[in-house]
C-alpha positions in Angstrom: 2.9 7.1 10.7 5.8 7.9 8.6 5.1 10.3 5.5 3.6 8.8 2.8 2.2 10.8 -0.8 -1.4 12.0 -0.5 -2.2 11.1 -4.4 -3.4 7.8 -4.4 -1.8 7.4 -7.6 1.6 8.3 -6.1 1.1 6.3 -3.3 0.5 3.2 -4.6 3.6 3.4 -6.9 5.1 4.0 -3.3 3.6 1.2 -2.2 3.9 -1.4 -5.0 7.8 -0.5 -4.9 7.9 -0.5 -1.3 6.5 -4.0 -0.9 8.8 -5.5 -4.3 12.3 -4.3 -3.0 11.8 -4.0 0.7 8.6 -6.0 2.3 7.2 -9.5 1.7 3.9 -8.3 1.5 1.1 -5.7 2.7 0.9 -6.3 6.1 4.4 -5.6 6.9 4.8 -2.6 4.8 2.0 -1.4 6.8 3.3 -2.4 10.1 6.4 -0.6 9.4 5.0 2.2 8.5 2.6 2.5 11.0 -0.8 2.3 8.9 -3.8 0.3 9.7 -4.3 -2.0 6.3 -7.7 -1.9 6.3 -7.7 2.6 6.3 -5.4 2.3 3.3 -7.3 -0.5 1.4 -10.3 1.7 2.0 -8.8 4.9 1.2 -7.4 2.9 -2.5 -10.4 1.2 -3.1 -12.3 4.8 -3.4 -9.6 5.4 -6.3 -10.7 2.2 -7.9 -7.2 0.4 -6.6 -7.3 -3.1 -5.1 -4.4 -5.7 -3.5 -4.1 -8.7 -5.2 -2.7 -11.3 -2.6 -1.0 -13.4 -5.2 1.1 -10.4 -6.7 1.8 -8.1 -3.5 0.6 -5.6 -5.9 -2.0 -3.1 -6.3 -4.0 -2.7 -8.6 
């Protein structure tokens, strides 16, 4: 897994910009980087943080 920010707040700023420049969408941001979706969904969700399909977003 490459290094990613342990703040979930961080993280998803990481993530949303990630996934808006770079990836189509979730699943290949997290292929890329070597995360199982589901573990960082999970991990989000406990900080109130969900994907919304038809944005690529989190939020």
């Amino acid at each position: 897994m490459k290094e990613l920010p342990k703040d979930p707040h961080m993280l998803v700023s990481v993530i949303n910009t990630k996934i808006r420049d770079q990836y189509h969408d979730l699943d290949a941001f997290c292929e890329e980087m070597g995360v199982e979706r589901k573990e960082l969904s999970d991990y989000l969700k406990v900080y109130e943080y969900e994907y919304d399909e038809s944005t690529g977003r989190f939020y």
